[in-house]
C-alpha positions in Angstrom: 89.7 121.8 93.3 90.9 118.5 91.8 88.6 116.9 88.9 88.4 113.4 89.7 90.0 111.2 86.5 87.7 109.6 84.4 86.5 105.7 85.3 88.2 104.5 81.8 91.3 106.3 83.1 91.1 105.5 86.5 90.8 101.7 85.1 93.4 102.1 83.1 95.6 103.6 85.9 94.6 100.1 87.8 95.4 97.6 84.8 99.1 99.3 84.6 100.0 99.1 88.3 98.5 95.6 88.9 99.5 94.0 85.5 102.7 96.0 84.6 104.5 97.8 87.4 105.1 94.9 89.6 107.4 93.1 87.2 108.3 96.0 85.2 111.9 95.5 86.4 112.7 92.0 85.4 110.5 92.3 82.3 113.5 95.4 81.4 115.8 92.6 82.1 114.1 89.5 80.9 111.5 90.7 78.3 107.8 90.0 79.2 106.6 86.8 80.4 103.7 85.0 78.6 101.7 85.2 81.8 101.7 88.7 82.2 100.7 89.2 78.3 97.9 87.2 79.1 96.3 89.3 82.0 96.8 92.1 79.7 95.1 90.8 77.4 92.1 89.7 79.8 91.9 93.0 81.5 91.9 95.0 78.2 88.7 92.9 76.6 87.5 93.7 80.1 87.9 97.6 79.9 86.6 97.7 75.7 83.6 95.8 77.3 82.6 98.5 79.4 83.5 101.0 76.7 80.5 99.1 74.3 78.2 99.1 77.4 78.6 94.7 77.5 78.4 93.7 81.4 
């Protein structure tokens, strides 16, 4: 029996493969593009809302 992760991981889990992974190869090549800092940033005031309990 597998415990299910928790929804801050699972969240987490999401941010990184939709944010990072798909230009994690040219970001090792090219460093990391101002665009993709910004959805970082976006989605991470996104997942410390739901950590305070903001909507």
């Amino acid at each position: 029996m597998t415990t299910p992760p928790h929804p801050l991981v699972a969240t987490a889990g999401r941010l990184a493969a939709e944010v990072l992974a798909p230009r994690a190869e040219r970001v090792d090549q090219e460093g990391m593009p101002a665009s993709s800092i910004e959805a970082f940033a976006r989605r991470a005031a996104e997942l410390g809302a739901r950590l305070s309990g903001r909507p």
